[in-house]
C-alpha positions in Angstrom: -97.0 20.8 48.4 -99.5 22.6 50.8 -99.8 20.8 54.9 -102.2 17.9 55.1 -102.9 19.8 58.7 -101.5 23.1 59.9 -102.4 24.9 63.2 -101.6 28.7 62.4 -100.8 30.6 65.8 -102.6 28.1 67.8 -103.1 28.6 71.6 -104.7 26.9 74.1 -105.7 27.7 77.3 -108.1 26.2 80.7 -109.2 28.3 83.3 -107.1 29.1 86.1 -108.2 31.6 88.6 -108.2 35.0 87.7 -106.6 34.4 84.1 -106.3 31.7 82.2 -103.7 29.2 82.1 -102.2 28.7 78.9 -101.1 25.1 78.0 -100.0 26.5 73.9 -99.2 29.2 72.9 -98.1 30.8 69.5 -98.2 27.0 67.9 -96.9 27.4 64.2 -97.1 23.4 63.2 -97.4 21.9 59.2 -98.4 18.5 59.2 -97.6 17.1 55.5 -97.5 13.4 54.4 -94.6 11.2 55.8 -94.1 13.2 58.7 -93.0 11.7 62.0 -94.0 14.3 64.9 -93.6 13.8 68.4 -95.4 16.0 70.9 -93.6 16.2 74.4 -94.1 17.5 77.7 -94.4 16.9 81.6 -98.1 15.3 82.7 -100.7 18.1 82.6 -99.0 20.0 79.9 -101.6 20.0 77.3 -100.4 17.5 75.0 -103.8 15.3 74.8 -105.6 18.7 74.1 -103.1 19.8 71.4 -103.9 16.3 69.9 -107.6 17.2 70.3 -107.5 20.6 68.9 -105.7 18.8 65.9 -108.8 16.5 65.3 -111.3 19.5 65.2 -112.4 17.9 68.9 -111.1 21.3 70.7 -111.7 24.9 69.6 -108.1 26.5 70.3 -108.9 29.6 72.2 -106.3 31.2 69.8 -105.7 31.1 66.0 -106.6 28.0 64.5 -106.4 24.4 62.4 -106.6 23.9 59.3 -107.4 20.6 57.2 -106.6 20.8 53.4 -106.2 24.6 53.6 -109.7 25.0 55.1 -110.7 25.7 58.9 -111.2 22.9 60.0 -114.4 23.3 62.1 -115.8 24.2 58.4 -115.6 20.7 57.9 -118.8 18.2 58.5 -117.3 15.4 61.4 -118.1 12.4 58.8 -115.9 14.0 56.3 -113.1 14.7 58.7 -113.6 11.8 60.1 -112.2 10.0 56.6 -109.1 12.7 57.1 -108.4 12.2 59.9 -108.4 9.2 62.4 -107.5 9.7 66.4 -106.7 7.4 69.0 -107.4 8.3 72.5 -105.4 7.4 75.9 -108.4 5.5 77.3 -111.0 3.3 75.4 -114.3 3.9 75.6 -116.0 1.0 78.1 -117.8 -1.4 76.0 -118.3 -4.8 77.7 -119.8 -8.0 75.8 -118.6 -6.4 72.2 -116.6 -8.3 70.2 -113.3 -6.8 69.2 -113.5 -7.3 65.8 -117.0 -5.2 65.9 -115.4 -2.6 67.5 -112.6 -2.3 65.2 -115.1 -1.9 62.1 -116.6 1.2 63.9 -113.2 2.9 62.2 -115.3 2.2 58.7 -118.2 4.2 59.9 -117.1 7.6 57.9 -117.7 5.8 54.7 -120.8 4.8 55.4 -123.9 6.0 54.6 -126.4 7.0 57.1 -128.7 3.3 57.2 -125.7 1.5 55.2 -124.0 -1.7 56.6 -120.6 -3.0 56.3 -119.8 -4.4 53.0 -117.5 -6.9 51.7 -114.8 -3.9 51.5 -115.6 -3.0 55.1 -115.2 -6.3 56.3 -111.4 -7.2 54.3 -110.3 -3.4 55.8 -111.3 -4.9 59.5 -109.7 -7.4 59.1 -106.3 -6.3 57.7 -106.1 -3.8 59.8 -106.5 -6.2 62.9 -103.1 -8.2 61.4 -101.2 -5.5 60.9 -101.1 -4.9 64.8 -100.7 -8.5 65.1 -104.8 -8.6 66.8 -106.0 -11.2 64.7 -106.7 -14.1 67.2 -108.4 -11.3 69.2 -111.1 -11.0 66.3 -114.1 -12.9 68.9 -112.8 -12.0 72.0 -115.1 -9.6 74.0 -113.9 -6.4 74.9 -114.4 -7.4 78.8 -111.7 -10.4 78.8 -108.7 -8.5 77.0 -106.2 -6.7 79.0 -104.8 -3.4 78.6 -102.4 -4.2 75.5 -104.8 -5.9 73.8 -107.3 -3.2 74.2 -105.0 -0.7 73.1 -104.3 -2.8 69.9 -107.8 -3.6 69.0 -108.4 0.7 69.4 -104.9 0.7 66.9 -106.7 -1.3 64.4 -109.6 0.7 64.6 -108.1 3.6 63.6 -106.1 2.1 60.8 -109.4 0.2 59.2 -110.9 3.9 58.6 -108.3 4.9 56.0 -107.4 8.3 57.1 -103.9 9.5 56.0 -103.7 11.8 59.0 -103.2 9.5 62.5 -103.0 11.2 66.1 -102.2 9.0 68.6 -102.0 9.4 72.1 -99.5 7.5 74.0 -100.1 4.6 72.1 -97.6 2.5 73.7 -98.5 3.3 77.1 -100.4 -0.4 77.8 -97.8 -2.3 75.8 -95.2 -4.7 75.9 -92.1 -3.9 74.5 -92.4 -6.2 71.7 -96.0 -5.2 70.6 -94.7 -1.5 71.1 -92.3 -2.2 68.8 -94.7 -3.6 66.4 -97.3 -0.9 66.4 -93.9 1.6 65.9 -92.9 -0.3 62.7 -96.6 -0.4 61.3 -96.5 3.8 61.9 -93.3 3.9 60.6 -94.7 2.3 57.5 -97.7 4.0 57.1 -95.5 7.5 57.7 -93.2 5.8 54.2 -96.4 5.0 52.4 -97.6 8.8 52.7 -99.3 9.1 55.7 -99.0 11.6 58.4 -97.9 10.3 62.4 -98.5 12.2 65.1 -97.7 11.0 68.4 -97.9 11.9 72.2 -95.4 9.9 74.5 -93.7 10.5 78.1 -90.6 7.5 76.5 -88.0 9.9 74.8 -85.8 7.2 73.2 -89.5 6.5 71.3 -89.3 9.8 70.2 -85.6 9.8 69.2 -86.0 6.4 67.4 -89.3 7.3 65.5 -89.5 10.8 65.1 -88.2 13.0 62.7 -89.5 16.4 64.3 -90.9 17.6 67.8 -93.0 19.4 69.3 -92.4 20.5 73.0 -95.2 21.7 75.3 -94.8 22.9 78.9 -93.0 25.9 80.0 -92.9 27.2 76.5 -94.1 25.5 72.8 -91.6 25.0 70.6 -91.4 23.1 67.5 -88.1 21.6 66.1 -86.6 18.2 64.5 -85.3 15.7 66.8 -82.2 16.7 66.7 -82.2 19.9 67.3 -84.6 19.5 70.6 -83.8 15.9 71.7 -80.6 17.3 73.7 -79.8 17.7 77.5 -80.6 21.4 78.0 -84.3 21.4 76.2 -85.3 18.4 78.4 -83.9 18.9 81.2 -85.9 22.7 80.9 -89.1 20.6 79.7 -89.4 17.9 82.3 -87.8 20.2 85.2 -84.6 17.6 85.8 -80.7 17.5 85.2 -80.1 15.9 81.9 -76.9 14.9 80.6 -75.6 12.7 77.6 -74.2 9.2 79.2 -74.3 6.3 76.6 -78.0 7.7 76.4 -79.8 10.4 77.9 -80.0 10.5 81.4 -81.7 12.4 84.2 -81.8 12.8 88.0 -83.5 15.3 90.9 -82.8 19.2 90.3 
């Protein structure tokens, strides 16, 4: 079965001075349905742009993505848009909106240009706003929820668009540990129904619990399950600590 999503010697890079810096380099990654994948990595290390890259957002400087064995800048953004849905660290600042409103903007790729929401738009809104447990946040305006509840009405926005492949980028960052939890198990589902999670996160015992492979980014890209790269000596060389095995992981000062 070919990769939903593949990045084929994929490098990134910003500018630094006389050279570039390179944030990924060499990336070999095959997305394919079911897959868990967590990206790692110390603040600054390029994991939001890896993310971006994967949505067809960033042009790597190196290789490539590709969606459905095709480049995937070939593809026109409505159409990838229905492939693939991405959810951001920060929301865009609306005020006054409601959240329900917002959350139907994920139905905009399968609408025509002058079309309006249908009866089929409207049931995907709202089922999408249950299964992160946002439904009594339907009439709320965007300017009186807090953090979580933003970041749950931006969850169900990317679920009511129907896209089988879902980037997300530290999507429990603003949560409680209970609607963390929540939005884990709704991944986790999607991930058994067929669909593709990808997710950035600094919390490694998310990663251990959630994630079948990894991808680390920092010093060096490397790609590996969870088992093989969830281990004292890869993250303590990651995130520049001591790391040792105690009843969990632990870390301290080098």
């Amino acid at each position: 079965m070919s990769p939903m999503l593949e990045a084929r010697g994929c490098g990134l890079s910003v500018p630094g001075g006389a050279a570039p810096r390179w944030l990924v380099r060499g990336l070999d990654l095959e997305i394919r349905a079911g897959d868990r994948i967590a990206v790692l990595g110390p603040s600054g290390a390029g994991k939001t742009t890896l993310l971006r890259a994967l949505t067809g957002l960033v042009t790597p400087t190196e290789g490539g993505v590709w969606l459905a064995d095709r480049p995937i800048a070939r593809w026109e953004p409505r159409a990838r848009a229905r492939q693939i849905a991405w959810l951001p660290q920060r929301a865009e600042p609306w005020s006054d909106v409601p959240a329900h409103e917002i959350v139907a903007l994920g139905r905009t790729p399968h609408l025509g240009a002058l079309a309006r929401l249908g009866e089929a738009d409207r049931l995907a809104t709202n089922a999408a706003l249950v299964q992160v447990g946002a439904e009594t946040l339907a009439h709320r305006p965007w300017s009186s929820l807090s953090g979580g509840e933003r970041q749950r009405v931006m969850l169900a926005r990317m679920l009511a668009s129907d896209a089988r492949i879902l980037l997300l980028d530290e999507p429990t960052a603003a949560l409680d540990v209970g609607h963390a939890m929540r939005v884990m198990r709704c991944c986790d589902a999607l991930a058994a129904d067929g669909s593709a999670i990808v997710f950035a996160t600094h919390d490694l015992d998310l990663a251990q619990r959630w994630a079948d492979r990894v991808v680390c980014v920092g010093a060096r890209t490397v790609v590996g399950t969870a088992a093989e790269l969830l281990v004292p000596e890869i993250m303590g060389e990651l995130f520049d600590v001591r790391a040792q095995w105690g009843r969990r992981m632990v870390f301290d000062a080098p």
